[in-house]
C-alpha positions as CSV (number, residue, x, y, z in Angstrom):
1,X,0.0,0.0,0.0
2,X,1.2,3.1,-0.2
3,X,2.1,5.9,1.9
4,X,-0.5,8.1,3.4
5,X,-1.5,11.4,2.2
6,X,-2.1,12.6,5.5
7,X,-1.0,10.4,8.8
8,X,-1.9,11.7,12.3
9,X,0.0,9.7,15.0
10,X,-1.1,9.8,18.5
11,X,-1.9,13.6,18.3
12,X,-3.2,15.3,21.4
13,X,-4.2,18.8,21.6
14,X,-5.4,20.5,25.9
15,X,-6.5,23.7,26.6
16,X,-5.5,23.7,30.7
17,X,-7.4,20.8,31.8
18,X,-9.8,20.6,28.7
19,X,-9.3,17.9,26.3
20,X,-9.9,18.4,22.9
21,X,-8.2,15.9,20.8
22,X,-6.9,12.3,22.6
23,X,-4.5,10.3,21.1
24,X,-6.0,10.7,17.6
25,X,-4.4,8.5,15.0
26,X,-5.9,9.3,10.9
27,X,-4.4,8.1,7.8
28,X,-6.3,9.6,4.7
29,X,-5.1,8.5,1.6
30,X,-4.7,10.1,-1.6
31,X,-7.6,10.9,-3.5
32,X,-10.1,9.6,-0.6
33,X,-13.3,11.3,0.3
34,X,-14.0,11.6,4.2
35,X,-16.4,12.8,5.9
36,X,-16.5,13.9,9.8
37,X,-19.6,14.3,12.2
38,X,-20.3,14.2,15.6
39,X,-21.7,16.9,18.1
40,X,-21.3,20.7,19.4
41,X,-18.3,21.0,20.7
42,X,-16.6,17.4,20.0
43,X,-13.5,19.2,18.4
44,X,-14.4,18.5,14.7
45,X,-13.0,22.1,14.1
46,X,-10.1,21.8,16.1
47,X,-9.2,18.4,14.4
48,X,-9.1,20.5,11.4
49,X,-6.6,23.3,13.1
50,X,-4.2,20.4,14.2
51,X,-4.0,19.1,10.5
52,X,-4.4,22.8,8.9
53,X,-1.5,23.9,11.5
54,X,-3.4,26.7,12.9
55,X,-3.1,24.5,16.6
56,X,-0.1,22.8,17.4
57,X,0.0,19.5,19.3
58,X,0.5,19.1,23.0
59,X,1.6,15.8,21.7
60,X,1.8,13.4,19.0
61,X,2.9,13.6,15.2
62,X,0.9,15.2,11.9
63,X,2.6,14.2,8.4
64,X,1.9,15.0,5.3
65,X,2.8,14.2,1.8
66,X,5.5,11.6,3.1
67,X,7.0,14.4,5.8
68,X,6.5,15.4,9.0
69,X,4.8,18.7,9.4
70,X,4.3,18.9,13.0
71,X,6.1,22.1,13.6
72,X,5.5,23.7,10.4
73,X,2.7,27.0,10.7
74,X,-0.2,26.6,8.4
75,X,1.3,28.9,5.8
76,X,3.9,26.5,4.8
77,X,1.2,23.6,5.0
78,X,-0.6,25.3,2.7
79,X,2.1,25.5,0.4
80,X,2.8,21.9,0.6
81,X,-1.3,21.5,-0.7
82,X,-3.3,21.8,2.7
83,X,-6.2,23.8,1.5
84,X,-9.4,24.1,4.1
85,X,-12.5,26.7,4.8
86,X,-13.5,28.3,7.3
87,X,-17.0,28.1,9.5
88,X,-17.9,31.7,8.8
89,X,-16.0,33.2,5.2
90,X,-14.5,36.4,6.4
91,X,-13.4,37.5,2.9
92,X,-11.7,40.5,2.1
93,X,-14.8,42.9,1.9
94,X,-13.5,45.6,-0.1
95,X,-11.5,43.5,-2.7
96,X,-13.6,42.1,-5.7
97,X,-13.8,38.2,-5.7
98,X,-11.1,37.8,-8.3
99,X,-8.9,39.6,-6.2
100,X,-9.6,37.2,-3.2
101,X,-8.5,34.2,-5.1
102,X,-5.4,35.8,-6.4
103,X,-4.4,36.6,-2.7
104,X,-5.1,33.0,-2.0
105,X,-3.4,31.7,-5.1
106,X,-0.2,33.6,-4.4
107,X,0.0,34.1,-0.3
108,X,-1.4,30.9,0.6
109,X,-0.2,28.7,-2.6
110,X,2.8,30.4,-3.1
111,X,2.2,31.0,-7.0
112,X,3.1,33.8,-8.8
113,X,2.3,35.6,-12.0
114,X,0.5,33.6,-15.0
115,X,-0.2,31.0,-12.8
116,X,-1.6,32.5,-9.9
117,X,-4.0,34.2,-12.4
118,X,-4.7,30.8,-14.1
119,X,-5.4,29.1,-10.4
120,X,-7.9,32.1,-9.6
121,X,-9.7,32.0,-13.3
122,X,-10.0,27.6,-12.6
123,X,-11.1,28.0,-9.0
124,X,-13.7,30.9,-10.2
125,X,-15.0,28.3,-12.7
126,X,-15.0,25.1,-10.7
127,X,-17.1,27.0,-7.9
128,X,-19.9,29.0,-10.6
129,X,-18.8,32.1,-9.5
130,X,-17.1,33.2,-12.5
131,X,-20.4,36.2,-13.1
132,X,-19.2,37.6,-9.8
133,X,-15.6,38.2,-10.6
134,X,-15.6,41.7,-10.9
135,X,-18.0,42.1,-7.5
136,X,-16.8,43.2,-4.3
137,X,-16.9,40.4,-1.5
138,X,-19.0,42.6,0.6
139,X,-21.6,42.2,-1.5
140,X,-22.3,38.7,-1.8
141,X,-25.1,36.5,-0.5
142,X,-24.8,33.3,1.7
143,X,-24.2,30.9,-1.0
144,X,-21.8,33.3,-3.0
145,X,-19.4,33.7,0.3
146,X,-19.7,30.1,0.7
147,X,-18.8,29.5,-2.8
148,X,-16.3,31.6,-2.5
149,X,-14.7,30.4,0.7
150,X,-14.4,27.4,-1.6
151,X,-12.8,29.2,-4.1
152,X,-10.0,30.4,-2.6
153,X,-9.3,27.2,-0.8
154,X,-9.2,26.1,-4.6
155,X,-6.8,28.7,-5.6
156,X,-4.6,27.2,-3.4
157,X,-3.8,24.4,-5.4
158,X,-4.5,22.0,-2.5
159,X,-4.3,18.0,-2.8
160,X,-5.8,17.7,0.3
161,X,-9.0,19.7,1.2
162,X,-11.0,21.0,4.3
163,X,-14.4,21.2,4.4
164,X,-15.9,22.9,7.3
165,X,-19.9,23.2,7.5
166,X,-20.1,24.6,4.2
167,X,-23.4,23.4,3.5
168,X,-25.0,25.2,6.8
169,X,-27.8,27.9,6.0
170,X,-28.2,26.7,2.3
171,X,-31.3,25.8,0.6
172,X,-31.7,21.8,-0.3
173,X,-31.1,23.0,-3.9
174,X,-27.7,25.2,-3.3
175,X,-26.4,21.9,-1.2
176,X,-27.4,19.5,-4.2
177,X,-25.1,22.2,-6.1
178,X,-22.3,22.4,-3.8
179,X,-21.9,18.4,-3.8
180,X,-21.6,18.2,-7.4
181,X,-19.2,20.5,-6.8
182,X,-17.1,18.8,-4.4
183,X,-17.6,16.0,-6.2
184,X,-15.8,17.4,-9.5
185,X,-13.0,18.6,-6.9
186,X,-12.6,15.0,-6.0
187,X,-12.9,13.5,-9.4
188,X,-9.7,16.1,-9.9
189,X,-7.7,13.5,-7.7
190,X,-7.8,16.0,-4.4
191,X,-9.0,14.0,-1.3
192,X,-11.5,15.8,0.9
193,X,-12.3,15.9,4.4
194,X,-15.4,17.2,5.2
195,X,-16.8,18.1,8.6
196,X,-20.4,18.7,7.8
197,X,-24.4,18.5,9.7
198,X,-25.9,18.5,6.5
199,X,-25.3,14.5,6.6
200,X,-27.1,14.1,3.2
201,X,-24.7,16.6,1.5
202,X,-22.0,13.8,3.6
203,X,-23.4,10.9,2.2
204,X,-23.7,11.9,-1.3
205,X,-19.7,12.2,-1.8
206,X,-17.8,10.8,1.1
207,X,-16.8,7.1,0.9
208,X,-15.9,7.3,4.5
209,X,-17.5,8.6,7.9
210,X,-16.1,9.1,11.0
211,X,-17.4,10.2,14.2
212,X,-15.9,12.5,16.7
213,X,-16.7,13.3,20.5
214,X,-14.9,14.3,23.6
215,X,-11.4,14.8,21.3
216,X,-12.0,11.0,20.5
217,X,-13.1,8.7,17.3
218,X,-15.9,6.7,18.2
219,X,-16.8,5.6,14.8
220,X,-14.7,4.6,11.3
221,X,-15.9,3.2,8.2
222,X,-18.9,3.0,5.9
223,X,-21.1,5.7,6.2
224,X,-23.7,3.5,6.6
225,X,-22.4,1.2,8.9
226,X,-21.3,4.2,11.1
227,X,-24.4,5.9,11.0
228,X,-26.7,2.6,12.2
229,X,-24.3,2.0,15.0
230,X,-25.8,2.8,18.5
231,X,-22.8,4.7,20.1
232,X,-22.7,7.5,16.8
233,X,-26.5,7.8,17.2
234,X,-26.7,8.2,20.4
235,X,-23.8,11.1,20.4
236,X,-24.7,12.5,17.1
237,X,-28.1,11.6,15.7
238,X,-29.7,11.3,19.5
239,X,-32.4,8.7,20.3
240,X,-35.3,10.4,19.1
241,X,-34.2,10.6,15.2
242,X,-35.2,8.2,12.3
243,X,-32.6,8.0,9.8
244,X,-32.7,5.7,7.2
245,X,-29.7,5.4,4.2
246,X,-31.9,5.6,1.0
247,X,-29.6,5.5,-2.6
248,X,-26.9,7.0,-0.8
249,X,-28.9,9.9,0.9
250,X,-29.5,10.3,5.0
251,X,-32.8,11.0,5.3
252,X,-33.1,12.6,8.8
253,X,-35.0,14.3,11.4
254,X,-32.4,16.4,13.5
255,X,-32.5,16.9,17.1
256,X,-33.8,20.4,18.3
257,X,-29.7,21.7,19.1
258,X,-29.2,21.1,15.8
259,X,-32.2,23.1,14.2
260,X,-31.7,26.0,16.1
261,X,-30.3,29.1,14.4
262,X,-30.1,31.1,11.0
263,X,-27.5,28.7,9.6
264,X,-27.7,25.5,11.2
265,X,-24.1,25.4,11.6
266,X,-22.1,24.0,14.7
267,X,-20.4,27.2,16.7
268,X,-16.9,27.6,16.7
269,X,-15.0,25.5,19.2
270,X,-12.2,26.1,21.0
């Protein structure tokens, strides 16, 4: 087999006496799909920090691309093709859209010139937002700052990508777009790790499902193995939903926490 994309070995991440991440080991290989549930708070966003390099380990090893990465910052990850979104896109509001992706082609991938311009014009395409180029970010809906969170992850170049709760606050038809989407991004040979509570949008692309709570993995595998086992439900799903895997789509009735707000969306976590 070979090597790894990504490898976590025993990472561990504390915040004083909180424990956000336990002796997580990961290996993602290239190309996979992933996805990553699991409720409020359970360090799904931090996970993403430890890979990302925006949080450093307490303890334990992160590699990447056949090195170890551990002590690198998350500029020079991104430069070796980490790519990942944020929660809530904080664009730059007074630069135009095309302007966002060419600071994320050349700060964050390190390209310069013709190719940071091609990387921007591709990433405009692949995302549909290629009628907004010339539009400041400020003035974008919802789904055009998600898109375009997604975008300049894209202009990065990445060959790993990180998803995080893109899908909260859209409508059922802007998700149905957004997989396709990430689906094309796969298809590109870039594996994607995706924390998401829009499970359908999950179980449309990812091959894999894993489920996180307390800073520990409590579930691996097929998404619908991992979904019908007790222990996931019961921390994710609760005991009240009915969820049934239907052509590859979660059909679900979430639990009240999870309805709650504009967007949908988990809040940040430490």
């Amino acid at each position: 087999m070979t090597s790894p994309l990504l490898q976590l070995d025993g990472v561990t991440k504390r915040f004083g006496r909180v424990v956000i991440a336990e002796n997580l080991s990961l290996a993602v290989q290239a190309g996979d799909t992933v996805g990553i549930v699991g409720p409020n708070g359970a360090g799904k966003t931090s996970l993403f920090g430890l890979i990302s390099g925006d949080l450093a380990p307490n303890a334990g090893e992160v590699g990447f691309a056949g090195r170890t990465v551990t002590k690198l910052d998350a500029a020079a990850r991104c430069r070796l093709g980490i790519g990942r979104t944020y929660q809530v896109p904080r664009p730059f509001a007074d630069m135009t859209v095309f302007e966002n992706l060419l600071v994320a082609a050349q700060q964050g991938g390190g390209l310069r010139r013709r190719a940071s311009y091609a990387a921007a014009a591709e990433a405009l395409e692949r995302t549909g937002i290629s009628s907004q180029a010339n539009v400041p970010a400020e003035r974008l809906g919802l789904l055009q700052r998600k898109r375009l969170e997604l975008a300049r992850a894209l202009a990065t170049q990445p060959t790993l990508l990180l998803l995080d709760e893109v899908a909260g606050g859209l409508t059922d038809p802007e998700v149905a777009q957004l997989v396709e989407i990430v689906r094309d991004v796969n298809a590109a040979g870039t594996a994607v790790i995706w924390i998401e509570h829009v499970v359908r949008a999950l179980t449309a692309v990812v091959s894999r499902l894993i489920c996180l709570t307390g800073g520990k993995f409590v579930g691996d595998g097929d998404p619908g193995t991992v979904l019908a086992d007790p222990a996931v439900r019961e921390v994710f799903l609760g005991t009240a939903v009915t969820a049934a895997l239907t052509g590859g789509t979660l059909e679900e009735a979430p639990p009240a926490a999870h309805r709650d707000g504009p967007a949908g969306g988990e809040r940040s976590e430490p």
